[in-house]
Backbone as a chain_set.jsonl record, in Angstrom:
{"seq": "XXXXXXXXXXXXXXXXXXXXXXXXXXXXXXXXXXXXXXXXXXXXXXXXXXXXXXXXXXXXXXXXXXXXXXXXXXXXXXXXXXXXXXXXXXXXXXXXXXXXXXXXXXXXXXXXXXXXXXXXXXXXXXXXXXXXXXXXXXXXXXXXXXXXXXXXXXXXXXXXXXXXXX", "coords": {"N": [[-159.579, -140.029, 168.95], [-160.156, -136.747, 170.326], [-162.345, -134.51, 171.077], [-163.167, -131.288, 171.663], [-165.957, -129.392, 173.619], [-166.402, -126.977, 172.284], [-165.746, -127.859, 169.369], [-167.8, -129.824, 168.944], [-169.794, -128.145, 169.16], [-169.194, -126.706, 167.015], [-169.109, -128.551, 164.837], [-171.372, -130.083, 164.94], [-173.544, -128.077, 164.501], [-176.447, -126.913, 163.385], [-177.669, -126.413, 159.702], [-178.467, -124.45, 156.823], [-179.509, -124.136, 153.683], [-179.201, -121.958, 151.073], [-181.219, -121.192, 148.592], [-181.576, -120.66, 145.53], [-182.715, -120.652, 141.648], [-181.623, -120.642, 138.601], [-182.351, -120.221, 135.112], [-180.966, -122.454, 133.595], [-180.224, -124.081, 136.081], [-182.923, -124.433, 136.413], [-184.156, -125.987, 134.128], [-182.054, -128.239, 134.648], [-182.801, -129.344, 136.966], [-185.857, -130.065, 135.499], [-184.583, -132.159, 134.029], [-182.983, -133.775, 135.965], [-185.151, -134.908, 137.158], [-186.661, -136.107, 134.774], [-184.62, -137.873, 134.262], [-184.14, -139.552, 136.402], [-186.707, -141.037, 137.187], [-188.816, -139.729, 138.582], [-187.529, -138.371, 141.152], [-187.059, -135.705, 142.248], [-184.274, -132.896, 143.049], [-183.786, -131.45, 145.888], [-182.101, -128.65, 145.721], [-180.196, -127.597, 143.161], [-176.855, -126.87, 142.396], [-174.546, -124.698, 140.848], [-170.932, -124.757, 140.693], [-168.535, -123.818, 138.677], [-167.087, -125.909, 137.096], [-168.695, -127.841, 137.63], [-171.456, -129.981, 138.774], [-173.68, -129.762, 141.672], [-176.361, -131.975, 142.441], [-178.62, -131.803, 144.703], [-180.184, -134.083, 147.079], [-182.996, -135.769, 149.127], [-182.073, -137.822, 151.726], [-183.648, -140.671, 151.569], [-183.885, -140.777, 148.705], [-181.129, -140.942, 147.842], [-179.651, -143.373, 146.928], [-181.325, -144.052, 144.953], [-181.317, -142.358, 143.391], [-178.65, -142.531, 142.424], [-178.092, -144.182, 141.125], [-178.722, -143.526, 138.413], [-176.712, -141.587, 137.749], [-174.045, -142.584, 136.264], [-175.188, -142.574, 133.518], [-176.005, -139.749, 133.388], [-173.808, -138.589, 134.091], [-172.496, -139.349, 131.31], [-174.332, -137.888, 129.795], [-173.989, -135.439, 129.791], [-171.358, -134.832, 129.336], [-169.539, -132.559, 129.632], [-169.272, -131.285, 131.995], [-168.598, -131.728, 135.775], [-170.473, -134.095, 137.873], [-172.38, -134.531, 140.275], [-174.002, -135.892, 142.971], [-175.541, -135.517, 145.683], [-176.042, -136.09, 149.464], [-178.734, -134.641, 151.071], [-177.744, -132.909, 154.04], [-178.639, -131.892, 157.158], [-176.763, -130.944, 159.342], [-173.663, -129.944, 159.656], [-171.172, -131.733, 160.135], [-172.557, -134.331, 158.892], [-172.654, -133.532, 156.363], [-170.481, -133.01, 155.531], [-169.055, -135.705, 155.319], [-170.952, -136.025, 153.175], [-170.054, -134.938, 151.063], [-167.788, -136.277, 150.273], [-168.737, -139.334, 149.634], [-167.176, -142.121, 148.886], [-164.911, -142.638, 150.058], [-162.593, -143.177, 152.502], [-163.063, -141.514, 155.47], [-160.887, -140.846, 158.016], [-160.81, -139.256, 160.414], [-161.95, -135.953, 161.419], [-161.432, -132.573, 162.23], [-161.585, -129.605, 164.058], [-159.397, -126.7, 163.455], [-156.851, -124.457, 163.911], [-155.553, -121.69, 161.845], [-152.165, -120.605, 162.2], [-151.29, -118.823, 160.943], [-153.381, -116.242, 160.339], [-155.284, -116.839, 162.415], [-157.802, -118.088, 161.69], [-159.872, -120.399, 162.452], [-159.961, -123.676, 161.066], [-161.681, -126.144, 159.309], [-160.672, -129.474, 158.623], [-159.986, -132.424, 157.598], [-159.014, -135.667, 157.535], [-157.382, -138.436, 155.735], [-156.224, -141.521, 155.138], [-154.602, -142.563, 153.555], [-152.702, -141.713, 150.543], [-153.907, -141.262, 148.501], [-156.365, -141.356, 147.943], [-156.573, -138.71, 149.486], [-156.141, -136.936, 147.371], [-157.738, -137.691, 145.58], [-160.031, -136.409, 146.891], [-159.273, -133.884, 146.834], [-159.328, -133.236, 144.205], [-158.282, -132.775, 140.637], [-156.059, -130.463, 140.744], [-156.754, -129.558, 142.637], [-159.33, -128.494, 142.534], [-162.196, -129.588, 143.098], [-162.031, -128.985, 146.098], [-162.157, -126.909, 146.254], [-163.907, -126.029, 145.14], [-165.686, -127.038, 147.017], [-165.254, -125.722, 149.276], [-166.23, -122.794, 148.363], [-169.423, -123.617, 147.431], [-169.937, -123.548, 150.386], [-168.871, -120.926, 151.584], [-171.083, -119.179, 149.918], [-173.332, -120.864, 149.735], [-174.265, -121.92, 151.942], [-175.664, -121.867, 155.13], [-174.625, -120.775, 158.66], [-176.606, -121.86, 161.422], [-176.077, -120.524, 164.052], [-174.713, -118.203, 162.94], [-172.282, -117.58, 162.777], [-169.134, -117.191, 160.235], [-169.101, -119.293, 157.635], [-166.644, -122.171, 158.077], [-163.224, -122.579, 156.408], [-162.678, -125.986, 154.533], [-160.209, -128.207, 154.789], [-158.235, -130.409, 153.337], [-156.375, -133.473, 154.317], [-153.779, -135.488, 154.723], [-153.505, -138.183, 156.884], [-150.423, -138.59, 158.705]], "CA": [[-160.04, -138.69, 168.665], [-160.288, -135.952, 171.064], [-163.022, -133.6, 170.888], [-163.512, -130.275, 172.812], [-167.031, -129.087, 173.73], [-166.334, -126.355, 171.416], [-165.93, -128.829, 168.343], [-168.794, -129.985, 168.905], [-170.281, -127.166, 168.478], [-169.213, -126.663, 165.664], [-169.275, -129.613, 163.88], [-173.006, -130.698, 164.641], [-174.657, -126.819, 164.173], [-177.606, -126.889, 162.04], [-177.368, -125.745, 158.64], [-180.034, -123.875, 156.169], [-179.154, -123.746, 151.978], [-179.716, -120.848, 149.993], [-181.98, -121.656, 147.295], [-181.988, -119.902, 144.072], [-182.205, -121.545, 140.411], [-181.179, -119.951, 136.924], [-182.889, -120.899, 134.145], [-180.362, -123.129, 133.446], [-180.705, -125.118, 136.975], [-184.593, -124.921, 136.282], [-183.952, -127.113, 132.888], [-181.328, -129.145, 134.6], [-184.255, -129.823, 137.915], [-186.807, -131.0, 135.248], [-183.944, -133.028, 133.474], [-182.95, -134.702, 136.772], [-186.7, -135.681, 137.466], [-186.926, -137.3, 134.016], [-183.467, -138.745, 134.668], [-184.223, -140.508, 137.925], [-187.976, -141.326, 137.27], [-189.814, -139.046, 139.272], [-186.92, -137.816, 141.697], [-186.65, -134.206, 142.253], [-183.835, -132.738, 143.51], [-184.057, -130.058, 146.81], [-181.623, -127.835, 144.9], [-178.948, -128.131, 142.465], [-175.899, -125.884, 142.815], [-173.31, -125.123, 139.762], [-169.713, -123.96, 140.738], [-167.193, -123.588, 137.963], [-167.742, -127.302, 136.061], [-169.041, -128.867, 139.023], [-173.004, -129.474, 139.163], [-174.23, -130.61, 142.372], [-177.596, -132.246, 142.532], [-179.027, -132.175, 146.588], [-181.789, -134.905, 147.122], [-183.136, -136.188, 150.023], [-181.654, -139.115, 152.106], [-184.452, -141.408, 151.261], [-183.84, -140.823, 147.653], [-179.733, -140.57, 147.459], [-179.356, -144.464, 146.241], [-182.077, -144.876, 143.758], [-180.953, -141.612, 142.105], [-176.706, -142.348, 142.252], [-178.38, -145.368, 140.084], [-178.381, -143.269, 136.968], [-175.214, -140.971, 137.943], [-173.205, -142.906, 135.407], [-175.878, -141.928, 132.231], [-175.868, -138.028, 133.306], [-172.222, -137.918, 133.409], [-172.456, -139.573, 130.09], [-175.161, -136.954, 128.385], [-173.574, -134.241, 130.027], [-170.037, -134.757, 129.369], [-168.897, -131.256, 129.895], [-169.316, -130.815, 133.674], [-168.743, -132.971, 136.106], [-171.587, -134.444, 138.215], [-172.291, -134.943, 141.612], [-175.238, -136.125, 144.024], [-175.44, -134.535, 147.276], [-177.419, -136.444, 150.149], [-178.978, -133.449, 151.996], [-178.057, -133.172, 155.237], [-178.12, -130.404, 157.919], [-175.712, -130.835, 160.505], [-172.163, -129.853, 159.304], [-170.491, -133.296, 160.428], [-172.63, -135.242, 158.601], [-172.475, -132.743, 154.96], [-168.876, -133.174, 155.384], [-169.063, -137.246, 155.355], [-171.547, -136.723, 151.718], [-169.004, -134.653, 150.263], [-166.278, -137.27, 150.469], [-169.077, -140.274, 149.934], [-167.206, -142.837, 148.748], [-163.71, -142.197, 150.846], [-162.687, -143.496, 153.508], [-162.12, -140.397, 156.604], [-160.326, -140.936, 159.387], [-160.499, -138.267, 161.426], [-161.983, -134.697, 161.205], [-160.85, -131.822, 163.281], [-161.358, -127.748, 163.804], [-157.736, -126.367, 163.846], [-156.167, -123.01, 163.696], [-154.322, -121.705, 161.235], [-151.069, -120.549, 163.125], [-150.685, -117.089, 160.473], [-154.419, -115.848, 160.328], [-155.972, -117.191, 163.55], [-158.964, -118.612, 161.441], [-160.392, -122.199, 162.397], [-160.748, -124.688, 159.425], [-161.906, -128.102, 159.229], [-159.496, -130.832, 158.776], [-160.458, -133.675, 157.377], [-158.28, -136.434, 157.591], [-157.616, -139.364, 155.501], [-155.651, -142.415, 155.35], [-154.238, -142.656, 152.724], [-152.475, -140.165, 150.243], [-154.536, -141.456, 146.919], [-157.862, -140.903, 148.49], [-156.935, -137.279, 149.672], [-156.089, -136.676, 146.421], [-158.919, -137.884, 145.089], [-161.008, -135.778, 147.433], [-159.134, -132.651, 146.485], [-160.101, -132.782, 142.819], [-157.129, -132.468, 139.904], [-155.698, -129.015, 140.893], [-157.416, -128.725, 143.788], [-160.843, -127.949, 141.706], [-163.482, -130.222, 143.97], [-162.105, -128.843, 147.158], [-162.677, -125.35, 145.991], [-165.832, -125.772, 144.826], [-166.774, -127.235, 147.925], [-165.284, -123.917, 149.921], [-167.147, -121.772, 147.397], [-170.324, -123.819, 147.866], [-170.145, -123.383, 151.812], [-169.151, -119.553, 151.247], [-172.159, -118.956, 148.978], [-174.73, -121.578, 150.026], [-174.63, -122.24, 153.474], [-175.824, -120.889, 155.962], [-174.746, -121.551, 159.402], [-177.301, -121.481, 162.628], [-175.317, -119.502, 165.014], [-174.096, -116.821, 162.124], [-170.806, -117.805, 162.114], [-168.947, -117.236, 159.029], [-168.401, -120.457, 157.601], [-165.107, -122.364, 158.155], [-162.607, -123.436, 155.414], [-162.791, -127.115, 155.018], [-158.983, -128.771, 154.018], [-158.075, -132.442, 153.112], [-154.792, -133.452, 154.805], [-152.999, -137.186, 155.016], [-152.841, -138.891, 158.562], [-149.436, -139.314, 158.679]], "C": [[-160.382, -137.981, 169.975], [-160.908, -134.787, 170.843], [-163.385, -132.122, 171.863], [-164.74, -129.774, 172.875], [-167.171, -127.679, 172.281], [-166.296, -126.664, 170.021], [-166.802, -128.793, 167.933], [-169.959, -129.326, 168.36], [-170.394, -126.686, 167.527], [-169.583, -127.145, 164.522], [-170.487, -130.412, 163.849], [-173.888, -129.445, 164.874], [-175.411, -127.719, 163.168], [-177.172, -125.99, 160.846], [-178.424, -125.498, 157.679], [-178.662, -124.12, 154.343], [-180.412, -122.791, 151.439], [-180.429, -121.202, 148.819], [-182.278, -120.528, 146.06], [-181.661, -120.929, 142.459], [-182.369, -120.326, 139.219], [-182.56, -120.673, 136.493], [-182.167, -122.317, 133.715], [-180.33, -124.269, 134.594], [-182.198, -125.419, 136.628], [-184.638, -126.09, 134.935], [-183.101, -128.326, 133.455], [-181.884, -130.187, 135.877], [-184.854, -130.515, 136.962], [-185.764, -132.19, 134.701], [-183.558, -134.4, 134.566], [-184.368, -135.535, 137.047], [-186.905, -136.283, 136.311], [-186.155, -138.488, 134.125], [-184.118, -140.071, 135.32], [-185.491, -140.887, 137.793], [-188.722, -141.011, 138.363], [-188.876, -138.709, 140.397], [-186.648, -136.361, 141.622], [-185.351, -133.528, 143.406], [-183.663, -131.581, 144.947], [-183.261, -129.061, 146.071], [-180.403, -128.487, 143.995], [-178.112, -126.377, 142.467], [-174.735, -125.898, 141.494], [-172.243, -124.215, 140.253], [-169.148, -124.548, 139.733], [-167.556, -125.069, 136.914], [-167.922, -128.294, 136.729], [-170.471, -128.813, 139.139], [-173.282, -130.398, 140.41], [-175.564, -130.83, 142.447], [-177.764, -132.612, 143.887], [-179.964, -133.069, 146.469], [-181.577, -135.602, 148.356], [-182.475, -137.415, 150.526], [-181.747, -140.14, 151.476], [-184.218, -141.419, 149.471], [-182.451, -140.789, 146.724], [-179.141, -141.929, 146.748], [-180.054, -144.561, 145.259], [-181.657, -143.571, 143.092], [-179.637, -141.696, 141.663], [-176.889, -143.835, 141.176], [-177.816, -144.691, 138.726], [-177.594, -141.764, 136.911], [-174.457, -141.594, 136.633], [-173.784, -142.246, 134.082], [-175.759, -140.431, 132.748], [-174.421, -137.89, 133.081], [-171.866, -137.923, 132.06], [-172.877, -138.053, 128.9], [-174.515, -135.439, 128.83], [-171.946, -133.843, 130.782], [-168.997, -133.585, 129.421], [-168.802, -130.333, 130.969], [-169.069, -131.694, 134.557], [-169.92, -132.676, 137.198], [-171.772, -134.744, 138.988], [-173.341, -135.17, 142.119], [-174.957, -136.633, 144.916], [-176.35, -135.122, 148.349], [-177.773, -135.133, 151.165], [-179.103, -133.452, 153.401], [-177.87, -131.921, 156.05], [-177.852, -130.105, 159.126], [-174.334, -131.005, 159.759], [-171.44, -131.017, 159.186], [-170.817, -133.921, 159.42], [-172.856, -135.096, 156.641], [-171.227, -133.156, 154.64], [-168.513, -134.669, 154.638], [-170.069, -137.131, 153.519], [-171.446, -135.776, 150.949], [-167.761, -135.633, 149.873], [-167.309, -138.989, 150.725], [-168.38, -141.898, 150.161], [-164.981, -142.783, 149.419], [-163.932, -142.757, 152.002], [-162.275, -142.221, 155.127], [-161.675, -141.36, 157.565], [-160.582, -140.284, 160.352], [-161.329, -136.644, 160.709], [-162.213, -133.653, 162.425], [-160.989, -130.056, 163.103], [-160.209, -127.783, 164.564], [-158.095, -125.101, 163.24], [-155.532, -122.747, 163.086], [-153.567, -120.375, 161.975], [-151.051, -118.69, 162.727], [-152.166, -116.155, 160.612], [-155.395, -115.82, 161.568], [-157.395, -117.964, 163.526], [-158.992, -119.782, 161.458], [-160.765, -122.627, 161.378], [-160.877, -125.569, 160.132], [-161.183, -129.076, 158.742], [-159.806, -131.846, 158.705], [-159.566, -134.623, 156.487], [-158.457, -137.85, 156.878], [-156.129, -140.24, 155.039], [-154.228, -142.691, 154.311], [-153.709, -141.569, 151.869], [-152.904, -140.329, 148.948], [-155.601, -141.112, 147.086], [-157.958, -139.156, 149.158], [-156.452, -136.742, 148.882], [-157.291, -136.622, 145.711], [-160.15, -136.571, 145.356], [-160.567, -134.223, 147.251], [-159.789, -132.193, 145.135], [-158.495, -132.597, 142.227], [-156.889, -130.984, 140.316], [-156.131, -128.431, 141.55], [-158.67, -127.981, 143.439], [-161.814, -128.451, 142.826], [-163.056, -129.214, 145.431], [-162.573, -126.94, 146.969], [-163.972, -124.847, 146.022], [-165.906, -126.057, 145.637], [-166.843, -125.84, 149.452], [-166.16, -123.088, 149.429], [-168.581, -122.528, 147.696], [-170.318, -123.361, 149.509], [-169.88, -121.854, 151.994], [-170.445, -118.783, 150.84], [-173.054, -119.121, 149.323], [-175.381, -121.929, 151.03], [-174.884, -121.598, 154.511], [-175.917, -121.428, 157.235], [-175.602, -121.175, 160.747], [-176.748, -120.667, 163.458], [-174.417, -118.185, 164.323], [-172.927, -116.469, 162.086], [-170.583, -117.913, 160.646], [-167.894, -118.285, 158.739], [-166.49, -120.444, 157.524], [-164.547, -123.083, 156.673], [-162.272, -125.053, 155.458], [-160.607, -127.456, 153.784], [-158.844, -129.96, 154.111], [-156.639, -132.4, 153.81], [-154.662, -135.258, 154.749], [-152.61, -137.332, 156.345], [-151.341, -139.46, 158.098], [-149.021, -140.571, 160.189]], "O": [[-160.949, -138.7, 170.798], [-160.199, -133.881, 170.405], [-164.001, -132.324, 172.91], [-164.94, -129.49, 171.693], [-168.1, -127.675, 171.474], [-166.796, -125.804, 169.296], [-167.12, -128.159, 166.927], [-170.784, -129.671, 167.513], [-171.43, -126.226, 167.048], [-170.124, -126.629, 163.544], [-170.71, -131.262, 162.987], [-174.97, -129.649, 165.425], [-175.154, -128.714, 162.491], [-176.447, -125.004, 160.98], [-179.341, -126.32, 157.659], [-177.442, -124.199, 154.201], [-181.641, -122.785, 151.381], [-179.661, -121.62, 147.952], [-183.221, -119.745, 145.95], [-180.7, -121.666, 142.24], [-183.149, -119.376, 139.151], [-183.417, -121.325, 137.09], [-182.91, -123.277, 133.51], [-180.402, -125.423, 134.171], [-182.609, -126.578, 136.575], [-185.348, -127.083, 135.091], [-183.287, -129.414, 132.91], [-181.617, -131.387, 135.941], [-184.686, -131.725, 137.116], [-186.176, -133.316, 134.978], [-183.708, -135.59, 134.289], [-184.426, -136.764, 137.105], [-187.489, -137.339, 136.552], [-186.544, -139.656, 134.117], [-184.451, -141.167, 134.868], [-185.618, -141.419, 138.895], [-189.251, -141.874, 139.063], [-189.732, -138.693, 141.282], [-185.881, -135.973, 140.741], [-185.555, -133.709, 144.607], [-183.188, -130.557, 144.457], [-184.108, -128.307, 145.592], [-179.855, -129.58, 144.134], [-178.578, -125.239, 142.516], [-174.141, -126.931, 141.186], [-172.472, -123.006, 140.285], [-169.156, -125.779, 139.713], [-168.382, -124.974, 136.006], [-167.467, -129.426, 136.562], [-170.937, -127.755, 139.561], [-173.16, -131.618, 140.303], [-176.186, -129.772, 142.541], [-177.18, -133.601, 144.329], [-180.754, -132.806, 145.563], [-180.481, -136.001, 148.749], [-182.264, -138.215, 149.614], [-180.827, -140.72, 150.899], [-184.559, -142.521, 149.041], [-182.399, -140.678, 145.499], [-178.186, -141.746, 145.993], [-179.527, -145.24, 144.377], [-181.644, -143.761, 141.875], [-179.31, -141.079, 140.649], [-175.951, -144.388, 140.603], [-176.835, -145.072, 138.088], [-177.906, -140.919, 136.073], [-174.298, -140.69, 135.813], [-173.063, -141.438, 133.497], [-174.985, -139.926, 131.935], [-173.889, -137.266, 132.163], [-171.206, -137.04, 131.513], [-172.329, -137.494, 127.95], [-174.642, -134.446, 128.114], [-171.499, -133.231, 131.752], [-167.787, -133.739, 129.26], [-168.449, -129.155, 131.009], [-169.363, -132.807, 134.12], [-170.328, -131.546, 137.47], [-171.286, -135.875, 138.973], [-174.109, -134.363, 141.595], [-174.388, -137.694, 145.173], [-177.513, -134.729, 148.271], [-176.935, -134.764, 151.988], [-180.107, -133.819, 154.013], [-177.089, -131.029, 155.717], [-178.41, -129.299, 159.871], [-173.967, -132.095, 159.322], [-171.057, -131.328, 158.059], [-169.886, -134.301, 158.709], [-173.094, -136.004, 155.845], [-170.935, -133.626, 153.54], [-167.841, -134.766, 153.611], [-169.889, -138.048, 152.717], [-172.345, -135.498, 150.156], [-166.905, -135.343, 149.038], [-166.962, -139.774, 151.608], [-168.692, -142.695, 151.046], [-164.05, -143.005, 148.645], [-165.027, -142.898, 152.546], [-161.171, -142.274, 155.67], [-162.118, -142.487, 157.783], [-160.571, -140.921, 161.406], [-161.184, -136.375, 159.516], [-162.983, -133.84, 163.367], [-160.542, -129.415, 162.151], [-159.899, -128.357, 165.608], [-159.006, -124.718, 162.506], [-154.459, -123.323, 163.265], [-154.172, -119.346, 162.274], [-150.917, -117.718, 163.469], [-151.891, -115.083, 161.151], [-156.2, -114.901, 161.72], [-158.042, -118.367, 164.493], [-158.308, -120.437, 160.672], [-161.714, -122.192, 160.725], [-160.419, -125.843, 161.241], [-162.085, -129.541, 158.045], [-159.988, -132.458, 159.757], [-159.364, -134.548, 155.275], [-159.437, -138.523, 157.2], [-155.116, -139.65, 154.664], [-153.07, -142.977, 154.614], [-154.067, -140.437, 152.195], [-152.366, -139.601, 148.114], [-156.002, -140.353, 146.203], [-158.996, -138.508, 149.294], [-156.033, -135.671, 149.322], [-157.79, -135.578, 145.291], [-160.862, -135.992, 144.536], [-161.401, -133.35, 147.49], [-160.502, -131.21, 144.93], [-157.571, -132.342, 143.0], [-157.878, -130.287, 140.09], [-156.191, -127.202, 141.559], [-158.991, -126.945, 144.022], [-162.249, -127.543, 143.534], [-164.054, -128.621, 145.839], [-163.219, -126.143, 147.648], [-164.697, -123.97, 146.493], [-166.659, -125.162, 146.021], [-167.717, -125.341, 150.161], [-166.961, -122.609, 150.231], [-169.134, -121.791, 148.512], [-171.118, -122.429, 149.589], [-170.78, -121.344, 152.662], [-170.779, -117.785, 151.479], [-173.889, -118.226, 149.455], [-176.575, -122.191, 151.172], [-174.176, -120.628, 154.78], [-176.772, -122.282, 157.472], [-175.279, -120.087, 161.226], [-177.453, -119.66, 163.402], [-173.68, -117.41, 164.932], [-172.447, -115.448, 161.593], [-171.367, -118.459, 159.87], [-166.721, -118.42, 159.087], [-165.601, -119.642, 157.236], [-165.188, -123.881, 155.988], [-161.596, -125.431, 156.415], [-160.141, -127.076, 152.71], [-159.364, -130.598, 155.026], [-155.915, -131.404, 153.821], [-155.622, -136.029, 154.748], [-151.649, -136.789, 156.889], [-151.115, -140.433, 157.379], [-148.022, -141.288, 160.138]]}, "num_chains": 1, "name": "protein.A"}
């Protein structure tokens, strides 16, 4: 890997989240805290039929415990938990937890001139995976970083894309 000081920059800014809850996140907050036995989540985020639940580091294993029962009772969304982190790099890595990356890279796209993120993986079943059927997960996770993120230096976030190391 070959990184340019400018990368860098990029890819370990600090990062803030927007916090707002519905009514509908506020019911689905106390639901996670009964869930998880006394876990509260920092926010929960719903794009499209995607709920993400954020929770602290310290609390991202004992709540992915009862991940399998929520997907269960709330078979009409799918279900995610988010370890909260806020340096770009390492958000990227607990979007794509259980994946293996290879590689991730700011590139240019050639027709627009706008830098995305490039995140590279090994395999072409696993960057499938990480796209979502129809390209749904990776959307939502553009649309979350559009929406929710907010980056330290007031850059307007970059588009993140999955690609196959060939």
């Amino acid at each position: 890997m070959f990184y340019t000081i400018t990368d860098d920059l990029v890819l370990y800014q600090l990062l803030s989240f927007i916090k707002k809850f519905s009514n509908y996140e506020l019911k689905l907050y106390q639901y996670f805290y009964q869930k998880t036995a006394g876990i509260y989540p920092e926010f929960i985020i719903i794009i499209n039929q995607f709920i993400f639940f954020f929770v602290r580091k310290e609390n991202y294993f004992t709540s992915k415990i009862c991940l399998n029962s929520i997907r269960r009772e709330i078979s009409s969304r799918k279900i995610l938990i988010i370890g909260v982190e806020r340096i770009l790099i390492n958000l990227l890595f607990s979007f794509f937890p259980d994946l293996n990356i290879d590689d991730i890279k700011i590139e240019s796209d050639a027709d627009s001139g706008k830098r995305k993120i490039s995140v590279y993986f090994l395999f072409f079943k696993e960057r499938g995976v990480a796209i979502g059927r129809n390209g749904d997960y990776i959307r939502a996770v553009n649309e979350l970083f559009r929406k929710y993120v907010v980056f330290e230096n007031n850059n307007s976030p970059l588009e993140v894309r999955c690609k196959f190391k060939v």
